[in-house]
C-alpha positions, 0 to 999 in steps of 0.5 A: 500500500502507498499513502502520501500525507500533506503535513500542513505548516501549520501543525509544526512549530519550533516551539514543540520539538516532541510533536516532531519526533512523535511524527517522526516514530509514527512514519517509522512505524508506517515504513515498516508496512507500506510506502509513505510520502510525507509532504510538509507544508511552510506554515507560518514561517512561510507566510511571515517572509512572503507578507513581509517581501510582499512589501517590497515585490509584486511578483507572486511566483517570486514570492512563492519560491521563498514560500517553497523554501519556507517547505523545504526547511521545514521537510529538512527539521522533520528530515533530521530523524531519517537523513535522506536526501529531500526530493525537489521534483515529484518525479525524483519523489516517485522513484525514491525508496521510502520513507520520502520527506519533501516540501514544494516543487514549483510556484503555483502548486500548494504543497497540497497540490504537490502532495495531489499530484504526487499521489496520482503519479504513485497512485496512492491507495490514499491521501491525506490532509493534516492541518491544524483543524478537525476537518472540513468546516462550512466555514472557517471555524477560526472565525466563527464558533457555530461553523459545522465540521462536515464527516463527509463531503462530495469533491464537487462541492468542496471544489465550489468551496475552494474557488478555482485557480491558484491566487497568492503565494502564501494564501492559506485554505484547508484544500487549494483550489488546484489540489482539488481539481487533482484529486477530483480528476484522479479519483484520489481517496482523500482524508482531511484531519488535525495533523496534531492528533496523531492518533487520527493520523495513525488512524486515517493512514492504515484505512480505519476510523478517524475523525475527520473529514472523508472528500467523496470522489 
């Protein structure tokens, strides 16, 4: 079995090192029964050198290679527990032998879009998203405390959601409006997840019951 997991920014902080290690032990652990790709996101850090550059450019993909090397830092911090060489390219990721830790590729593709795309190069059994919330809301549930977690829904509609096209370097959602569109043409089986309960992340890599939310191909 293949399983590509987006690891958003967002759940990695500095700040905790255990969460990083525990990460780490749980993709050992998975290496041991199936290939796992880890894509990991630029989180803050990204967005706090693209807001401020953004001050000085107007050139969006230019700010999205800084973006894209916010990812790779944060590839090479989780990288540390496996020593491995961090692919650029989902060509290079798809012949590695895993477990393979990657950030960005290229501007113009989310590190979920990367994690899409190298899903269907794979053709994973699954995807997952692991962000820093419970799942897929109506809205977002950072500003508005009656938004409703949806367990499940169809790729169409999160596609509406999404809106169409990629706008800004740094621009966060808990699914890209390109990444959708992969997954949609793909028929990837996709699960959205908090990245930082990594039970449910344990849960949602070898097929079993989480909590989350599951995108409907």
């Amino acid at each position: 079995m293949k399983v590509v997991v987006s690891l958003g920014g967002s759940v990695l902080s500095l700040d905790n090192p255990g969460y990083m290690a525990e990460v780490a032990s749980l993709i050992k652990k998975v290496a041991k029964e199936m290939d796992i790709y880890v894509v990991v996101g630029g989180g803050k850090t990204a967005r706090k050198y693209i807001s401020t550059a953004r001050k000085f450019c107007n050139d969006e993909r230019y700010l999205d290679r800084m973006g894209i090397m916010a990812t790779r830092m944060n590839a090479m911090l989780l990288n540390s527990f496996f020593r491995k060489r961090i692919p650029h390219s989902i060509e290079y990721a798809a012949r590695m032998k895993t477990p393979v830790i990657m950030g960005g590729t290229t501007p113009g593709h989310s590190t979920d879009a990367v994690a899409a795309m190298l899903a269907a190069k794979i053709k994973a059994s699954h995807l997952i998203i692991a962000t820093d919330v419970d799942g897929v809301y109506d809205r977002d549930p950072k500003k508005h405390r009656d938004a409703r977690k949806m367990d499940r829904i169809s790729i169409k509609v999160l596609r509406k959601m999404a809106g169409e096209g990629w706008r800004e370097a740094g621009k966060s959602a808990v699914i890209d409006a390109i990444a959708c569109r992969i997954i949609e043409e793909n028929a990837i089986p996709t699960f959205v997840l908090n990245g930082k309960k990594l039970e449910e992340l344990e849960n949602a890599i070898y097929g079993r019951e989480f909590n989350g939310t599951v995108v409907e191909i």
